[in-house]
C-alpha positions in Angstrom: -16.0 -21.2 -27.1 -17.5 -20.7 -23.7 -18.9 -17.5 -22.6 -17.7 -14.8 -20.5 -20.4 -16.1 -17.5 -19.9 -19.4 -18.6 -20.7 -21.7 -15.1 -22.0 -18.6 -13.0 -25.3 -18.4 -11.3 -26.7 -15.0 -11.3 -29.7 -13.6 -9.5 -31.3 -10.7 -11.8 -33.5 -8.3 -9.9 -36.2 -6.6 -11.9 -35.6 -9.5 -15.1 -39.4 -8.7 -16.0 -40.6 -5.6 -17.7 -43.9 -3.9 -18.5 -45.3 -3.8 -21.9 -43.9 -1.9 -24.5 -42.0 -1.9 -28.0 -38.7 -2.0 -26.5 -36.9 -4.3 -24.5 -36.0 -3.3 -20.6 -32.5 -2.9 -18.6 -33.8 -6.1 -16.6 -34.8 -8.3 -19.3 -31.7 -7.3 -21.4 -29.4 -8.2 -18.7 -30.6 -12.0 -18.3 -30.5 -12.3 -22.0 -26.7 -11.3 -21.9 -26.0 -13.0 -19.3 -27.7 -16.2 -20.3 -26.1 -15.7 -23.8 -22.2 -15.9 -22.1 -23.1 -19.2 -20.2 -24.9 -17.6 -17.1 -27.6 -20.0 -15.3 -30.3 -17.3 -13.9 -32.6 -17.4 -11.6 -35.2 -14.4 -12.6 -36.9 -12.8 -10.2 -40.4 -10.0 -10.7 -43.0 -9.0 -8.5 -45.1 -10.0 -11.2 -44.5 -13.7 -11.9 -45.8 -13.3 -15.7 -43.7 -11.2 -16.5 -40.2 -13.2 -15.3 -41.7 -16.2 -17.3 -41.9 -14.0 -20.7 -38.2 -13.3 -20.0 -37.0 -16.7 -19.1 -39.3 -17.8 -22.7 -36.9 -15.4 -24.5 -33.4 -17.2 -23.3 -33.4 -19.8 -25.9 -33.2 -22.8 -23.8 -30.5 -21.4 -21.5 -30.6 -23.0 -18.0 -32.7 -20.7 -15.8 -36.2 -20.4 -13.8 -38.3 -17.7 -12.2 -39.1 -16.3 -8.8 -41.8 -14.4 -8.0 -41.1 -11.5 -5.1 -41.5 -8.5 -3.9 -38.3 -6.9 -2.9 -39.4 -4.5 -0.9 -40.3 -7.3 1.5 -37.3 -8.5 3.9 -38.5 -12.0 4.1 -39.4 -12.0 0.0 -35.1 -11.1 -0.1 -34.5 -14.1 1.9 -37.0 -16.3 0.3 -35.0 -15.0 -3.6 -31.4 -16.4 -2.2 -32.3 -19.0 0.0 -34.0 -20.3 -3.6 -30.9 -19.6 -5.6 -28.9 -21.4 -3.3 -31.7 -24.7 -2.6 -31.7 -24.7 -6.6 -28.2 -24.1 -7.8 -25.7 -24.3 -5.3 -24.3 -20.5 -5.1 -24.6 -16.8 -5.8 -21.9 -15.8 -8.1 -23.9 -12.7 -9.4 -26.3 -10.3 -7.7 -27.5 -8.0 -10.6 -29.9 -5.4 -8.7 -32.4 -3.5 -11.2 -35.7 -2.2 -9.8 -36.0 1.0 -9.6 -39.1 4.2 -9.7 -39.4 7.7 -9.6 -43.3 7.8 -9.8 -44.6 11.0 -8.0 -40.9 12.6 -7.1 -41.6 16.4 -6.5 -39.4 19.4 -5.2 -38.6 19.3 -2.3 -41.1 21.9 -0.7 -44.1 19.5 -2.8 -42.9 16.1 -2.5 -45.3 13.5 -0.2 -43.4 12.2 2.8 -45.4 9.0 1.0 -43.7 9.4 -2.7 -40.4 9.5 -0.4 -41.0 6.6 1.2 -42.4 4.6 -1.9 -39.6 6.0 -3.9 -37.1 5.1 -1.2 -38.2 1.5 -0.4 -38.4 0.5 -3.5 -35.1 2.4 -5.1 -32.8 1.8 -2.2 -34.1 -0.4 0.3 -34.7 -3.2 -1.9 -31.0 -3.3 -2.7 -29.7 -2.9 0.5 -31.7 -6.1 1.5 -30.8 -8.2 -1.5 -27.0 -7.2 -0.9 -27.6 -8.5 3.0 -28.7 -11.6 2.2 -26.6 -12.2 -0.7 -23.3 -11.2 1.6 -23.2 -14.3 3.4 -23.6 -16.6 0.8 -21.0 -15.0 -1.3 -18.4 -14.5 1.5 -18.3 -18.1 2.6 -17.9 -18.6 -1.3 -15.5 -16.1 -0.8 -16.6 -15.0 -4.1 -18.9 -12.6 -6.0 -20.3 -9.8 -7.8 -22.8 -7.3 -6.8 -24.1 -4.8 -9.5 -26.2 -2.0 -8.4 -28.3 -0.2 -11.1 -27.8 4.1 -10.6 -28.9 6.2 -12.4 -26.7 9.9 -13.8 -29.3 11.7 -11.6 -27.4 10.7 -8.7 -24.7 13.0 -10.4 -26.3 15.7 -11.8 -28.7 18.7 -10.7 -32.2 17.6 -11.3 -35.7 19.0 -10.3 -36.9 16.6 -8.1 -35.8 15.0 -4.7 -36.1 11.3 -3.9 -35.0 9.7 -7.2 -31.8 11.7 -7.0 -31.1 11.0 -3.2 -32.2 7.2 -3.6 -29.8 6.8 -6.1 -27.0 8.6 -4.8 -27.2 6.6 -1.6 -27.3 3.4 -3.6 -23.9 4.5 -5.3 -22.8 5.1 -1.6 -24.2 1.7 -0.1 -22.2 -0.2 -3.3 -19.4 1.7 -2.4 -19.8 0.6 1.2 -20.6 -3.1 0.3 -17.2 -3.2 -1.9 -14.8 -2.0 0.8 -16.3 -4.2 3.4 -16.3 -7.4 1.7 -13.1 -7.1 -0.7 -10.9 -9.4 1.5 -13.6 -11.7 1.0 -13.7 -12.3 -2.9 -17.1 -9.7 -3.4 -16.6 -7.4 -5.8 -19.5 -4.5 -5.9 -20.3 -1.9 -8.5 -22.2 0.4 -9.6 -24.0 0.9 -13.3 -24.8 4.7 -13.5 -27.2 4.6 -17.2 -28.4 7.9 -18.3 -31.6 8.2 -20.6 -32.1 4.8 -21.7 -35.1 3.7 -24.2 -36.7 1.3 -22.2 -40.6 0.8 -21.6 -40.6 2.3 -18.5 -39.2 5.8 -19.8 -41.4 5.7 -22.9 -44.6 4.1 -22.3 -45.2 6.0 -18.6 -44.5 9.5 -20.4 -46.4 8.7 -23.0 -49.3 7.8 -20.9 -48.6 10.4 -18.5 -48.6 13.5 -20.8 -50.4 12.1 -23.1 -47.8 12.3 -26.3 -46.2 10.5 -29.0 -43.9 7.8 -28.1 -41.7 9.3 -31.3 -41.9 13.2 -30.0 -40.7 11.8 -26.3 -38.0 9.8 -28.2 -36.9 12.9 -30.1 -36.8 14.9 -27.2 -34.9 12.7 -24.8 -32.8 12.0 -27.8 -31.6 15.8 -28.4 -30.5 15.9 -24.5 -27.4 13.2 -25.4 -24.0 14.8 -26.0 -23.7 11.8 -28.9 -27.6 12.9 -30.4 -29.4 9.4 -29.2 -30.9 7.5 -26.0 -28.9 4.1 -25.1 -30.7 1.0 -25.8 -31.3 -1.7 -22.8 -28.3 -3.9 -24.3 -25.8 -1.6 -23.5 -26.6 -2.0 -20.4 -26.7 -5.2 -20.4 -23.0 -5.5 -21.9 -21.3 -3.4 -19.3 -23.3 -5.8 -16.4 -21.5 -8.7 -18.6 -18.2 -7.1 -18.2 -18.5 -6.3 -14.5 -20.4 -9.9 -13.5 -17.4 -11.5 -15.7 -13.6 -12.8 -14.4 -12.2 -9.8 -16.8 -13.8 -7.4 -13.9 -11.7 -9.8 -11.3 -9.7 -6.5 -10.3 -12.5 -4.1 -10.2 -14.7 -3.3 -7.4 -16.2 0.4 -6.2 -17.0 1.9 -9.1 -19.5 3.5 -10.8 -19.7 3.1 -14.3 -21.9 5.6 -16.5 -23.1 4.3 -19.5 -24.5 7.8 -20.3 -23.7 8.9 -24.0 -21.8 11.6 -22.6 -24.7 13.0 -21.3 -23.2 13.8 -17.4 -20.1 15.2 -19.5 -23.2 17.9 -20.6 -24.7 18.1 -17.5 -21.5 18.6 -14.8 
C-alpha cells in the first residue's frame, strides 16, 4: 500500500536535533514523512546532526544539507539543492525555532530580540520566499510552519511569543496569497512537547532532574502529560498529505488541551 506522501519531496527545516533521550519535532517529522513514501532532503546547521537523522530512515530515499537559515543565500542555496537533486518542492516543513535569553519586556536585550527573531521568524519567511516560486510554477504545495501555543496565550516573556505570533500571521499571509496557485500553508501550533531541547536545556539551565522538569511540565496539560515529538510529526503528515488538499490557513494546536486551560 503506498503511503500518504508516497512520491512527494519534502524539505524539513530543523531535521537534526541536539543530544538527548528523546527524539525531536524535526527529526520525528522526516521519519514520518519518510515512513508514508516522502523523499527528504534534510537540512541542520550542524551537518552531523542531519546525517544521524537521515541514518535513522531505514533506507528511505533522502540526503542532507548543511545550512544556516538565518542566512538569505544559505535559503537559496537549501531549494536551489532540492530542486538540482529531485526535481520539485512538494513540501516545505519549517521547524527551527529558540527562546534562549527571552526577558520581560522592560529586561529583554534588543540582542536576545534580534537573535530570537532571526532565527524564529526570519528564517521562515526566507525559506517560504524561495520555496514560493518553485511551488507556484508547480502550481502545487505545502508549507507547514512550526508555532508554538505561546503565540496564543499570556506568557512572561516577549520575543518568543511575538516571533511566533507573527509566524502564524506570515503563514496566514503566505496561504491567501498563493491559494490560486496550488500552495497550501499552515500552521502547527504544539504546546509543551518532550523534546531535547525543552528537557535537556532546563535541566542544564536550572540545574534539575530531567524527571522533576517532566513532572512539572506534565501537571500543566489539561490531559496530565507532555506530547511526544511524533504527534507532531503525524499532524505534519496529515497537512503535507493530498487528505489536507482543501485545507490551507490554519493553525492547528496539537496542545493536549493545554490553550483550552490557558485562554
Amino acid at each position: 500500500m503506498a503511503g500518504r506522501l508516497q512520491g512527494k519531496i519534502a524539505v524539513v527545516v530543523g531535521a537534526g536535533q541536539q543530544p538527548g533521550t528523546t527524539v525531536g519535532n524535526g527529526r520525528a517529522v522526516a521519519m514520518r514523512f519518510a515512513q508514508e513514501g516522502a523523499t527528504c532532503l534534510l537540512i541542520d546547521k550542524v551537518g552531523a546532526w542531519a546525517e544521524d537523522t537521515r541514518s535513522l530512515l531505514d533506507g528511505a530515499q533522502a540526503s542532507t544539507f548543511e545550512a544556516d537559515v538565518t542566512r538569505e543565500d544559505d535559503c537559496r542555496a537549501v531549494i536551489e539543492a532540492a530542486v538540482a537533486r529531485y526535481g520539485r518542492v512538494d513540501i516545505l516543513h519549517n521547524n527551527v525555532g529558540m527562546s534562549k535569553g527571552d526577558r520581560p519586556t522592560w529586561e529583554l536585550e534588543v540582542e536576545a530580540w534580534e537573535r530570537i527573531m532571526t532565527l524564529n521568524l526570519q528564517s521562515m519567511f526566507m525559506m517560504c520566499k524561495q520555496a514560493l516560486p518553485v511551488m507556484r510554477e508547480q502550481r502545487s504545495g505545502s508549507i507547514i510552519n512550526i508555532s508554538s501555543t505561546s503565540s496564543l496565550s499570556k506568557r512572561p516573556t516577549l520575543a518568543y511569543k511575538t516571533s511566533k505570533g507573527a509566524i502564524n500571521t506570515l503563514t496566514q499571509h503566505v496561504a491567501a496569497e498563493n491559494a490560486a496557485f496550488g500552495v497550501r500553508a499552515n500552521v502547527i501550533v504544539p504546546g509543551l512537547i518532550d523534546t531535547p531541547m525543552a528537557i535537556e536545556r532546563r535541566a542544564a539551565e536550572t540545574g534539575r532532574s530531567r524527571e522533576e522538569i517532566r513532572a512539572e511540565r506534565d501537571a500543566l496539560v489539561p490531559m496530565g502529560f507532555m506530547g511526544e515529538a511524533l504527534d507532531v510529526a503525524n499532524a505534519a503528515v496529515f497537512l503535507a498529505s493530498d487528505e489536507a488538499k482543501y485545507i490551507t490557513g490554519v493553525l492547528l494546536p496539537v496542545d493536549g488541551g493545554l490553550l483550552l486551560k490557558r485562554g
